[in-house]
C-alpha positions in Angstrom: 109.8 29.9 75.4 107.1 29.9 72.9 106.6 32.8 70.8 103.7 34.6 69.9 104.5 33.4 66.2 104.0 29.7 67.5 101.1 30.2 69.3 99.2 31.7 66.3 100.8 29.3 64.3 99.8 25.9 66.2 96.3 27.2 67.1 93.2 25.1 66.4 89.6 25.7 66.5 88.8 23.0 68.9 85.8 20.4 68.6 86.9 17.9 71.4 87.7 18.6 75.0 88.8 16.5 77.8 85.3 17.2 80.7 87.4 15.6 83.3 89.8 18.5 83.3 88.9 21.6 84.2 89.7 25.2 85.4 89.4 27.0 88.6 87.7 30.4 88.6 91.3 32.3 89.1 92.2 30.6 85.8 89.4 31.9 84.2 89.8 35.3 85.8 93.5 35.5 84.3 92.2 34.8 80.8 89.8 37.2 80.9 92.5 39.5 82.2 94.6 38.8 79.5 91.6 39.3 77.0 90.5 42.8 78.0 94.1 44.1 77.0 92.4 43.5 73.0 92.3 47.2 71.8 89.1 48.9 71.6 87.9 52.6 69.7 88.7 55.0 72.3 89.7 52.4 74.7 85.6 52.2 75.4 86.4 48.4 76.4 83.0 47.6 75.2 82.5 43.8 76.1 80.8 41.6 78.5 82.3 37.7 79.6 79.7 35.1 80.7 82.0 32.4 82.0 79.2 28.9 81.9 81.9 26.3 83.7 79.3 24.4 85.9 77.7 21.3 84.7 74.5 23.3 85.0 75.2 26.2 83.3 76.8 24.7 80.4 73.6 22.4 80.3 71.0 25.2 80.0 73.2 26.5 77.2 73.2 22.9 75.3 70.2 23.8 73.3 70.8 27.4 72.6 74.0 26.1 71.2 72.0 23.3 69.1 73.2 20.5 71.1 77.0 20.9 70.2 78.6 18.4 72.7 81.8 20.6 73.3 79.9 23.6 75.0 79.6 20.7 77.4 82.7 19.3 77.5 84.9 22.5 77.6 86.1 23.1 81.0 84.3 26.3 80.4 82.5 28.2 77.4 82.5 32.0 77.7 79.2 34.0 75.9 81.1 36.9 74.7 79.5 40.2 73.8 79.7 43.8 72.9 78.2 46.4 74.4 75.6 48.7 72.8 75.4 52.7 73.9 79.2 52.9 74.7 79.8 56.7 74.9 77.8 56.2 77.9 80.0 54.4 79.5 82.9 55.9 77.6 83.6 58.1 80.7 84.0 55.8 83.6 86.3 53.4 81.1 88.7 56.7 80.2 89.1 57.7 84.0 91.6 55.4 85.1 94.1 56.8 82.2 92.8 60.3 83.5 94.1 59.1 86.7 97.5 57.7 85.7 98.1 60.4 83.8 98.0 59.1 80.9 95.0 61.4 79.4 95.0 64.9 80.0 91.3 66.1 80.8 91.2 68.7 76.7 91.9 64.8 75.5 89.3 63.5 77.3 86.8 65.5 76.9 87.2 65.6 73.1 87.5 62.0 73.4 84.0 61.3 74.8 82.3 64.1 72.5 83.8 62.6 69.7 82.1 59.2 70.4 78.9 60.8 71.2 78.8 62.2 67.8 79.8 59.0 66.3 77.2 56.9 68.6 74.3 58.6 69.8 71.1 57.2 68.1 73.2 55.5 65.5 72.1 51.8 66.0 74.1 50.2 63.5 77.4 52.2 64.6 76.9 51.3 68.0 76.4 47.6 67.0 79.0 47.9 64.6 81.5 48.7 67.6 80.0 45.7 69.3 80.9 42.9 67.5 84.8 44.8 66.5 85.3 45.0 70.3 84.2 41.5 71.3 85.2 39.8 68.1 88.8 41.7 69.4 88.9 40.7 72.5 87.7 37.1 71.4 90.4 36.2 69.8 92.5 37.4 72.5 90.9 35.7 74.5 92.4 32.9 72.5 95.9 33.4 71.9 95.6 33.4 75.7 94.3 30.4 75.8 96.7 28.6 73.5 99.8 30.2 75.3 98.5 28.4 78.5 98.3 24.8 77.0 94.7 25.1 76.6 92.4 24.5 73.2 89.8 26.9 72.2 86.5 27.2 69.7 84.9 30.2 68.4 81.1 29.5 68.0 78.8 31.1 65.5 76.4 28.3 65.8 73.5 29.5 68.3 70.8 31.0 69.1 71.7 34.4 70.5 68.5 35.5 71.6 67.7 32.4 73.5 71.3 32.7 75.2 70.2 36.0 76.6 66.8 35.3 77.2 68.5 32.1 79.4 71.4 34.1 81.1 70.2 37.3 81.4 71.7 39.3 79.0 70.2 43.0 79.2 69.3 45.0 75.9 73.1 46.4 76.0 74.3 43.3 75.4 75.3 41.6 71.7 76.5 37.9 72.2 79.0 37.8 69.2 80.4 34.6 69.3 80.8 31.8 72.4 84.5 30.6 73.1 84.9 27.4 74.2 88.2 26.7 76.4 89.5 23.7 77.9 92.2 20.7 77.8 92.1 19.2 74.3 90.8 15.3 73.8 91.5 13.0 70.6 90.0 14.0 67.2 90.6 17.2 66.8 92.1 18.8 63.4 95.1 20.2 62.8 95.3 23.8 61.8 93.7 23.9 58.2 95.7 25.7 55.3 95.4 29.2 54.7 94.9 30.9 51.4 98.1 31.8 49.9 99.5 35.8 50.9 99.6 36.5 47.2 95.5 36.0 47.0 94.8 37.9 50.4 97.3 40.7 50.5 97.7 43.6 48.3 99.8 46.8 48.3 99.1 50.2 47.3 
């Protein structure tokens, strides 16, 4: 069985997909499942999935996406986002651990007081914490991909305001990145090379 070492390892950012192949909305369910168990501050869990996997949808994000064939041709392209204002929802995202036990209620409480200090009327914190979370659970959302035999493209190239002015995206929501995920088709690239470890790591 492949290990997570191969998965990371034979990833590709994916420009060409097969749009004859394509996934049913339990397989797109069970990625998502798999990409919510990204870690989060506080376990706030402080992202949003739009899944566009109908020839329509993925249309009517063609130009928001500046006419970049694959949004098209992926079996499905998710718009993934953070959340703004997440000590607000900090509570109901902390009571299933309450529930299991896992949280006793002193760590709880000090839990979601904590994040209302770090959060409340702090923008740039809370936007901050956005793009962490869904940039986290992104490439998740990935590696969960790629241990399923399926290709997958982060996107920086689009118009984020006009994807949540067409989908409707409330103020809340910060579309970091979109993912495409399907089956692969000729012409993709190989993995690239990575900068050596001795230029990107050092101790203290």
């Amino acid at each position: 069985m492949p290990t997570v070492e191969h998965h990371i390892e034979s990833r590709i950012s994916a420009n060409h997909f097969d749009p004859a192949r394509r996934l049913t909305d339990h397989e797109i369910e069970a990625l998502i499942r798999l990409a919510t168990r990204a870690p989060s501050a506080f376990n706030l869990q402080n992202w949003k999935f739009v899944a566009l996997r109908t020839d329509d949808a993925k249309a009517r994000l063609l130009p928001h996406a500046y006419w970049q064939q694959k949004v098209v041709d992926a079996a499905v392209t998710f718009i993934v986002c953070g959340t703004l204002e997440p000590h607000r929802t900090m509570p109901a995202a902390l009571q299933p651990s309450v529930d299991a036990g896992l949280l006793d209620r002193t760590t709880f409480d000090g839990w979601v007081g904590a994040a209302w200090s770090m959060y409340q009327d702090k923008p740039a914190a809370q936007r901050d914490e956005a793009i962490r979370s869904a940039s986290l659970a992104a490439m998740t959302l990935m590696l969960a991909a790629q241990a399923k035999g399926l290709a997958s493209g982060p996107m920086i190239g689009f118009d984020p305001a006009g994807v949540a002015r067409e989908f409707g995206l409330v103020s809340t929501d910060v579309p970091a990145m979109l993912v495409t995920v399907g089956y692969p088709a000729a012409g993709n690239w190989p993995q690239k090379p990575r900068r050596p470890v001795a230029d990107v790591l050092h101790f203290a």
